[in-house]
Each structure stands twice: as structure tokens, then as C-alpha cells.
C-alpha positions in Angstrom: 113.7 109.6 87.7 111.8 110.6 84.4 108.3 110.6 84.1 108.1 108.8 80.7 110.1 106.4 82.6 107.6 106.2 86.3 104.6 106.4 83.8 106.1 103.3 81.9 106.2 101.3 85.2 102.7 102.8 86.5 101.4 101.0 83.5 103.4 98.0 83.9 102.1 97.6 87.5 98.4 97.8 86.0 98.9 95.4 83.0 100.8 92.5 85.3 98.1 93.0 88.1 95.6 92.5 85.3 97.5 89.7 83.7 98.2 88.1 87.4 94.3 88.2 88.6 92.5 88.4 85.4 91.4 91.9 86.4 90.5 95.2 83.9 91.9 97.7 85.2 92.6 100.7 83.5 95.7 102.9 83.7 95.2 106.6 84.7 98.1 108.2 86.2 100.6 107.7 88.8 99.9 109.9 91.4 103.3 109.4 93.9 106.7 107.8 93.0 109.7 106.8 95.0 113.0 104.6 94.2 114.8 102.4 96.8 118.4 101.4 95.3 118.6 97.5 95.7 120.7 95.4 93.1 119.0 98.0 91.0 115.8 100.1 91.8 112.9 99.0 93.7 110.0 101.9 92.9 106.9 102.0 95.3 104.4 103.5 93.0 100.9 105.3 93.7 98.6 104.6 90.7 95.0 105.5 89.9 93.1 102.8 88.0 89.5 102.7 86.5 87.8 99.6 87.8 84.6 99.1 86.1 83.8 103.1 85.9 85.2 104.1 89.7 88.3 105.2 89.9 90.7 103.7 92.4 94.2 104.2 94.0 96.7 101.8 94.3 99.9 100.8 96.1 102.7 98.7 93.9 106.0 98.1 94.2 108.1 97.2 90.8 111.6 95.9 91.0 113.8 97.1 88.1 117.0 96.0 86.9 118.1 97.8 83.6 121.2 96.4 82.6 119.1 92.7 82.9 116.5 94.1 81.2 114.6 92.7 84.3 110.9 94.6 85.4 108.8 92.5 88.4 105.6 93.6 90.0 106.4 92.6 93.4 103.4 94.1 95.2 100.1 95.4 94.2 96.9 96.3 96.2 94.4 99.1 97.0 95.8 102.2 98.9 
């Protein structure tokens, strides 16, 4: 996996959490990637997030299918 590409999905966990609970998180980096193949990839992603100053480590999960162009946020929540 490339990291443009795990960074890309790092902050499309952040931005759907935010969207999903009206939340401000801020994107800092992923800190731990890995990819599960099912009917395309199913990453479990380690992020760190600024929540109101503090930052914060997260557990998400992001279900990608490329050739759909298809990206869910099937799990998020504090590591």
C-alpha cells in the first residue's frame, strides 16, 4: 500500500467521523495501517486526531472498493 494512498483514507476516516457525529476533529497522521482483502480492501487504520487541543488515537476501519469507486467508514472510535 502507498502512503499518499493510507494518508488519503486516514483523513477520510476523520472527515466522515466528523461529518457522522458533528465532531472537529483534526487530521494528524496515521500512525499504523493494515489491509484485509474482502470484495476489495478493508483497511484498519490507526489515526491521531486533535480534539479540541489534545491529541488523540483512533481505531477505524475503511472499506474500499476501487473499481466502484466505493470508500465507507465502517468503524471509528478511540484506541
Amino acid at each position: 500500500q502507498n502512503d499518499g494512498e493510507v494518508e488519503s483514507l486516514g483523513r477520510f476516516a476523520i472527515q466522515e467521523h466528523n461529518k457522522n457525529q458533528n465532531a472537529a476533529l483534526e487530521f494528524t497522521r496515521v500512525v499504523k495501517a493494515e489491509q484485509q482483502v474482502v470484495s476489495g480492501k478493508l483497511y484498519h487504520l490507526t489515526v491521531e486526531a486533535v480534539d479540541g487541543g489534545q491529541k488523540q488515537v483512533y481505531e477505524a476501519k475503511v472499506w474500499v472498493k476501487p473499481w466502484l469507486n466505493f470508500k465507507q467508514l465502517n468503524e471509528f472510535k478511540k484506541a
